[in-house]
N, C-alpha and C positions, 0 to 999 in steps of 0.2 A: 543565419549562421553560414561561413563559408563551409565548401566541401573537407576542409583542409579541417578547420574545428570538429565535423564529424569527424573524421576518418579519426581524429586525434581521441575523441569521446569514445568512438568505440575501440580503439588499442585500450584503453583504461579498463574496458568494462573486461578485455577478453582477458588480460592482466590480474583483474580480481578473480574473474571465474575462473581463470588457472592455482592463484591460487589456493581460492576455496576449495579447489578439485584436490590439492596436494595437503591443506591443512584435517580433512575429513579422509582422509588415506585411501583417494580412489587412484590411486596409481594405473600404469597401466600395465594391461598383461604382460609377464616376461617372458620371454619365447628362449632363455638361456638355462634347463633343468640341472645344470651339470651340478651348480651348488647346493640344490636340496639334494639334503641325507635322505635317504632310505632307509626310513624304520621300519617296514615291515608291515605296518598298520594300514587299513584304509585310511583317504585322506580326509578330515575332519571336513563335514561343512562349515561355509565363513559364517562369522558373526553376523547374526541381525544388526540392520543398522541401527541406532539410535534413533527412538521415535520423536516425530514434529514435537518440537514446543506446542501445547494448547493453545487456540486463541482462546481470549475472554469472553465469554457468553454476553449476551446484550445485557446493559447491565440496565436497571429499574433505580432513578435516582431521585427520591424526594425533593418536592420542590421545584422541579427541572418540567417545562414545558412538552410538552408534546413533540414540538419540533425546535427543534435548536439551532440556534443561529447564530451564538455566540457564547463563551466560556464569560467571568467574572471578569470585571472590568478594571477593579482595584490587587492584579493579583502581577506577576511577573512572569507570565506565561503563554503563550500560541499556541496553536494548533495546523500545524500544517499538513491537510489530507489531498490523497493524489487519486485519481479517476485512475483505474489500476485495469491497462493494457495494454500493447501496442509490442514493440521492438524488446523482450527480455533485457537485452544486453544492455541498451540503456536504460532500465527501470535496472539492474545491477547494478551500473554505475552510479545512479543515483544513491540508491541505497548506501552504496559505499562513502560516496560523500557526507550522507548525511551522521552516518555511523564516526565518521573523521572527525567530523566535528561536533562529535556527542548530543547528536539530535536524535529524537526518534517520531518518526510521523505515523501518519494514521492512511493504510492502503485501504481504496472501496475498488473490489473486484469486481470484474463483469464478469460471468459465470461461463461463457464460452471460451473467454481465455484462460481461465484457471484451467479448463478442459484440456487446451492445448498448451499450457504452457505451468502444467502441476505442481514441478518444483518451484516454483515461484511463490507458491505458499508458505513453504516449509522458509524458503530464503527469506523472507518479510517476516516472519514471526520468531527467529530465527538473532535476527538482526535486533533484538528490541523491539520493534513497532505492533502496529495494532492494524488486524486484517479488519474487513468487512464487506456488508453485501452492496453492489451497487447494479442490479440484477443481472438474468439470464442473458439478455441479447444486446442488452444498451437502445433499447427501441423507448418511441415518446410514452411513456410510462402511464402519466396523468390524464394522457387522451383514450387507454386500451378501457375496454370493459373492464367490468370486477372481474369476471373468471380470468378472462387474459394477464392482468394488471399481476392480479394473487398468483401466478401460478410462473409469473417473471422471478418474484420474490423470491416463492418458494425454491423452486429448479435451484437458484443461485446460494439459497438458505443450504441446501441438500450438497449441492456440492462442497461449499467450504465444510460442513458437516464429516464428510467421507475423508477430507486430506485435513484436517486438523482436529476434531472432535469435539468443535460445536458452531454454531450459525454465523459465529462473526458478531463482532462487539455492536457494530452499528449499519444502519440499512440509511445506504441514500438513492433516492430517486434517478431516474438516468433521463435525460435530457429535459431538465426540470432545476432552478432553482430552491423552491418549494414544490413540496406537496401537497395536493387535494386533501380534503377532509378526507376522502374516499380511500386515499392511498395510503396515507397515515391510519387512518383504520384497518386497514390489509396488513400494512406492516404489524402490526398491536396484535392481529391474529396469526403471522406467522411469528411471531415471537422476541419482536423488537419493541418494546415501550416507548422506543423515542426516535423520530428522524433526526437526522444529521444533515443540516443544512450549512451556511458560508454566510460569511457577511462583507469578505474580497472574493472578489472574481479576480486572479491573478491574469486571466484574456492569455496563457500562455498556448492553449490548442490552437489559436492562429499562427501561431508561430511569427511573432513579433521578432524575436532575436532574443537573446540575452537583456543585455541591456534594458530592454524594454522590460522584458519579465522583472526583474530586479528592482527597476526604478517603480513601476506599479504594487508590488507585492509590499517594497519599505514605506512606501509615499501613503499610503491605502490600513498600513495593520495597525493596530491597535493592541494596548492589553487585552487581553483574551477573545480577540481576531480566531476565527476558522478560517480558513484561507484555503481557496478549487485549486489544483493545481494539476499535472495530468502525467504518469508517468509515459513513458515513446516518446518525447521530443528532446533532441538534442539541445536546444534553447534552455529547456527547465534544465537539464545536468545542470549545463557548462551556470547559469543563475543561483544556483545552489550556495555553494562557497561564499560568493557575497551577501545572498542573501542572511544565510545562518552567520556571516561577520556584522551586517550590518544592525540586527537584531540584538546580539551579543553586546555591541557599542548603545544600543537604548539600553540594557538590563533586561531584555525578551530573551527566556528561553524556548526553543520549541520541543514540547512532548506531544504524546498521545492526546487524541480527546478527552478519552476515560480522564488521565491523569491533571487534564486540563477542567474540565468540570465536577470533578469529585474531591 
């Protein structure tokens, strides 16, 4: 993607977060008092915000494997989940895209990001979509010990805990396709019943370009396709639109996972 497609992807995204900043009433300080009356009164403290949307707890689905690799095959639905990190601005703009076009995906957070970048929970569940764990550090998951492995999970389970009010609907693996019997075990004890696995590798963290992203993710999905995708690349945005048109022209909607296997 030229510099010129960035710079254009991130005016979009500071566009939306202006005016998510103006539709949630964070305006900014007024420095002109002359208009506020004088009652007499102390000045009221402001209203609590409005607390996060819940995510959905890991949900326990009869029938459903252990690890999942794909939704229902005979249904009119995808699953587009994104590896959730990188550049805010554009995971906002994605978002917004995908919101435009009445999509709602499925975010797996790495837990260090959420740490630096909080509101981004509240913005993703917020939006429709469906948070999740994709653990603490983003480290090779499948090769750590059990203590290490479990305590990836956990840390990350804990976190979306504290900024949404429960673990995050689904745990995926972080530099791993699948998971080890081991891992998926760990998961089962920190309180996911099911991995969430893919069955496209969209290949967009190389950053192909657009184009490319697009042309792999339509060529590759299927009905009830999970599909890696990774939010920070400018490529995945600006892919976005065609893709969610291209989809819409098969009869594919994209939802959440949950809403894709339940």
């Amino acid at each position: 993607m030229t510099s010129l497609d960035r710079r254009s992807v991130l005016r979009a995204a500071a566009s939306a977060a202006g005016a998510g900043a103006l539709a949630s009433g964070c305006d900014p300080a007024r420095t002109d008092t002359s208009a506020v009356p004088d009652t007499g009164r102390p000045p009221q403290p402001a209203a609590s915000p409005a607390p996060a949307r819940a995510a959905r707890p890991p949900p326990r689905v009869p029938g459903l494997p252990a690890q999942i690799v794909h939704g229902p095959r005979d249904g009119h639905a995808v699953a587009l989940t994104f590896h959730g990190s990188g550049d805010p601005q554009l995971a906002t703009a994605l978002l917004t895209e995908a919101e435009r076009a009445g999509a709602r995906v499925t975010v797996l957070a790495v837990g260090d990001w959420l740490d630096e970048q909080p509101a981004m929970a509240r913005r993703i569940l917020d939006g429709g979509h469906e948070l999740g764990n994709h653990t603490m550090h983003h480290r090779a998951i499948c090769a750590l010990p059990a203590a290490e492995a479990y305590a990836e999970i956990r840390q990350c389970a804990d976190r979306l805990r504290r900024l949404t009010g429960s673990a995050g609907s689904w745990f995926r693996p972080s530099r791993a396709r699948r998971a080890t019997d081991l891992v998926t075990r760990l998961a089962r004890q920190a309180g996911y019943p099911h991995v969430l696995s893919y069955d496209l590798d969209s290949l967009d963290a190389a950053d192909p370009g657009a184009p490319a992203v697009q042309r792999t993710v339509l060529d590759g999905t299927a009905p009830g396709s999970v599909v890696s995708l990774h939010l920070g690349h400018a490529g995945t945005v600006a892919a976005l639109p065609p893709i969610l048109d291209g989809l819409r022209r098969r009869g594919l909607r994209a939802v959440t996972t949950t809403e894709l296997v339940t």
